[in-house]
C-alpha positions as CSV (number, residue, x, y, z in Angstrom):
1,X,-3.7,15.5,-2.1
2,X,-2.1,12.5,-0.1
3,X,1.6,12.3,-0.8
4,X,2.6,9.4,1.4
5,X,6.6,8.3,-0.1
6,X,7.0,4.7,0.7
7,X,10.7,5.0,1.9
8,X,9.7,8.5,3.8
9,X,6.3,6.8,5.5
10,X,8.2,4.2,7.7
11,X,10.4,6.1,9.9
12,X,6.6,8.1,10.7
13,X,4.5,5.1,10.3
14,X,6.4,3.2,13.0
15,X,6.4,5.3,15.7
16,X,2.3,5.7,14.5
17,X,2.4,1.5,14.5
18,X,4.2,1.4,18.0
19,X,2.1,4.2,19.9
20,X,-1.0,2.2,18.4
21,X,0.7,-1.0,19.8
22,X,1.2,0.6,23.0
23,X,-2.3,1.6,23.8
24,X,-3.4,-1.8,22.7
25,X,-0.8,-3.8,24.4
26,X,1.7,-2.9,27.7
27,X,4.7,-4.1,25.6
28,X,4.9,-3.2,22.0
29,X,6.9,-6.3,20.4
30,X,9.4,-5.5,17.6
31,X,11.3,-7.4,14.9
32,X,14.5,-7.0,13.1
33,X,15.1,-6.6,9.6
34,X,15.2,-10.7,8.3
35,X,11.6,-10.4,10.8
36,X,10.4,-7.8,8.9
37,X,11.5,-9.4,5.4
38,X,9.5,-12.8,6.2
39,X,6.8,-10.6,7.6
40,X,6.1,-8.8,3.9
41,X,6.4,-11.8,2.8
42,X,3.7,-13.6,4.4
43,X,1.5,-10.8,4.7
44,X,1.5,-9.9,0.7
45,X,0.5,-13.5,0.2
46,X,-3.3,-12.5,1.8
47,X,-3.9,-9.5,-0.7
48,X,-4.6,-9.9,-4.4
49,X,-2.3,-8.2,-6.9
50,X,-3.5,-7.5,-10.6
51,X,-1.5,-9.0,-13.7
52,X,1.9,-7.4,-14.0
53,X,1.8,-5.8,-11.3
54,X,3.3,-7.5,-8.6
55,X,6.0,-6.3,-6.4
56,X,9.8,-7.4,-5.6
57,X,8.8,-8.4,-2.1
58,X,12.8,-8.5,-1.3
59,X,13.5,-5.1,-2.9
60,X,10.2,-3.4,-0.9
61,X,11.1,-5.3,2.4
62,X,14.7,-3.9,1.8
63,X,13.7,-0.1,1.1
64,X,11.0,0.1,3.9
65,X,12.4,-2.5,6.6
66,X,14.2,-1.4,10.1
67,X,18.2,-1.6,8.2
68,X,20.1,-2.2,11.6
69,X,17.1,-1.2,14.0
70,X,14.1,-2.7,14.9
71,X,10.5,-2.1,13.2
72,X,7.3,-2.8,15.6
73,X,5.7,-5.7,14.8
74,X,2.6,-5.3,12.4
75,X,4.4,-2.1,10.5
76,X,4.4,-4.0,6.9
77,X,0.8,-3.4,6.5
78,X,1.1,-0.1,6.0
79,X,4.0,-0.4,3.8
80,X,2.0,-2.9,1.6
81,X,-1.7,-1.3,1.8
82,X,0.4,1.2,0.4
83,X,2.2,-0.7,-2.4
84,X,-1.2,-2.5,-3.2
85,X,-2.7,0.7,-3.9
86,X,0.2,1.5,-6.5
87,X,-0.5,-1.8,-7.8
88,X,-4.4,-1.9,-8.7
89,X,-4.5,2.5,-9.3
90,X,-1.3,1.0,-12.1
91,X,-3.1,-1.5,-12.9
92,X,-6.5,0.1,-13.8
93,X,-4.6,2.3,-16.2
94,X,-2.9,-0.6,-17.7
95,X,-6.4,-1.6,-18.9
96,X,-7.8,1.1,-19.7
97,X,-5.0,1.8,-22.2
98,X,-4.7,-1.6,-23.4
99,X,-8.8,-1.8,-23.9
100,X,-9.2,-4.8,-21.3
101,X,-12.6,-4.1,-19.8
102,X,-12.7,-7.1,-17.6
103,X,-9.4,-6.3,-15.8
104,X,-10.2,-2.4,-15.4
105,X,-13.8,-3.6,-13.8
106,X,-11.4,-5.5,-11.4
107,X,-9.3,-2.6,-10.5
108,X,-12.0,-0.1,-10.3
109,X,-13.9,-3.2,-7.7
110,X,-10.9,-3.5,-6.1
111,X,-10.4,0.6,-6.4
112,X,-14.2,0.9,-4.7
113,X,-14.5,-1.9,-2.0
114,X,-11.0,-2.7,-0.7
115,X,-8.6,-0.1,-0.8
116,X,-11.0,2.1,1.2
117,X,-11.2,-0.7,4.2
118,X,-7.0,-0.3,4.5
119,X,-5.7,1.9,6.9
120,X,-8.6,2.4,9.3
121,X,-6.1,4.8,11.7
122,X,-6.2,6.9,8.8
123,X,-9.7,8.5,7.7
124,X,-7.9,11.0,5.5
125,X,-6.6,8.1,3.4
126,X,-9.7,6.3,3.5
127,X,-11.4,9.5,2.1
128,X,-9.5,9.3,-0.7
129,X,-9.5,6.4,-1.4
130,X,-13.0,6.4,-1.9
131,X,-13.3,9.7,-3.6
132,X,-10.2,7.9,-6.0
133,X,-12.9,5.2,-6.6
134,X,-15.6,7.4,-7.4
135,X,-13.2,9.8,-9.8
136,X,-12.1,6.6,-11.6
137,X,-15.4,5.0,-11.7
138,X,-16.8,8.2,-13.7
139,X,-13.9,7.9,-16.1
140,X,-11.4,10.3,-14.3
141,X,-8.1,9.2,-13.3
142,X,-6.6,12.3,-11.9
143,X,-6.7,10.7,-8.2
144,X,-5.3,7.4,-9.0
145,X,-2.4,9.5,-11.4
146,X,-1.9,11.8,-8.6
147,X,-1.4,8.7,-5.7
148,X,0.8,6.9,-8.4
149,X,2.9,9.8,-8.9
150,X,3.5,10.5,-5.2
151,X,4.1,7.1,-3.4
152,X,4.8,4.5,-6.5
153,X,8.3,5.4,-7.6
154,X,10.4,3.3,-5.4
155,X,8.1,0.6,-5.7
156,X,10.3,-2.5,-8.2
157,X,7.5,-4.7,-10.0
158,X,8.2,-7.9,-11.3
């Protein structure tokens, strides 16, 4: 099981994010928290979110940002691949329950051809990603409960 908490994940993620940075590039670059903010903000606005299921973009930027420190530059993508997750594994059960078979074929297309493309330094994510797909696909939401229950509690949705 991945158990990835969206608070706990940063401190981790950015020192993943700023070795990755510093193979790539001699000097990692690194913002500050209102950096950060603006940088959430722009970057949720090129993925898609299902209905009802968007999130506070202040609130998330505030729980996962740098606080007084500084965050490299690029860490909010894994902080919101990880949100967006949440988001369309939420909002495939919000259509199942509620008997909307258009919106659960979105999530489970989303569930199937994006959420496996996020996080490419992470295959074991990928993995299940896919294999969340494929459980969901066949009716089985055990994955997509288990991913929910693990890295969606902090997440505020407006």
């Amino acid at each position: 099981m991945v158990e990835r908490k969206l608070t706990a994940l940063l401190p981790i993620s950015l020192v993943a994010v700023a070795l990755l940075a510093g193979c790539a590039t001699p000097q990692p670059q690194f913002v500050d928290q209102g950096q950060y903010a603006k940088a959430v903000r722009d970057s949720a606005s090129k993925l898609t979110w299902p209905d009802g299921r968007t999130p506070d973009l202040d609130v998330l930027a505030e729980k996962s940002g740098p606080g007084p420190d500084k965050a490299p530059v690029g860490s909010e993508r894994i902080v919101l691949e990880m949100t967006n997750a949440c988001a369309w594994y939420l909002g495939w059960e919000d259509a199942r329950k509620r008997g909307d078979q258009a919106a659960e074929s979105t999530a489970l297309k989303v569930m199937d051809e994006v959420l496996p493309k996020f996080s490419p330094e992470d295959p074991d994510g990928q993995r299940y990603a896919r294999e969340t797909a494929a459980k969901a696909k066949a009716g089985n939401g055990s994955l997509a409960a288990d991913y929910v229950a693990n890295n969606c509690e902090s997440v505020v949705w407006k």
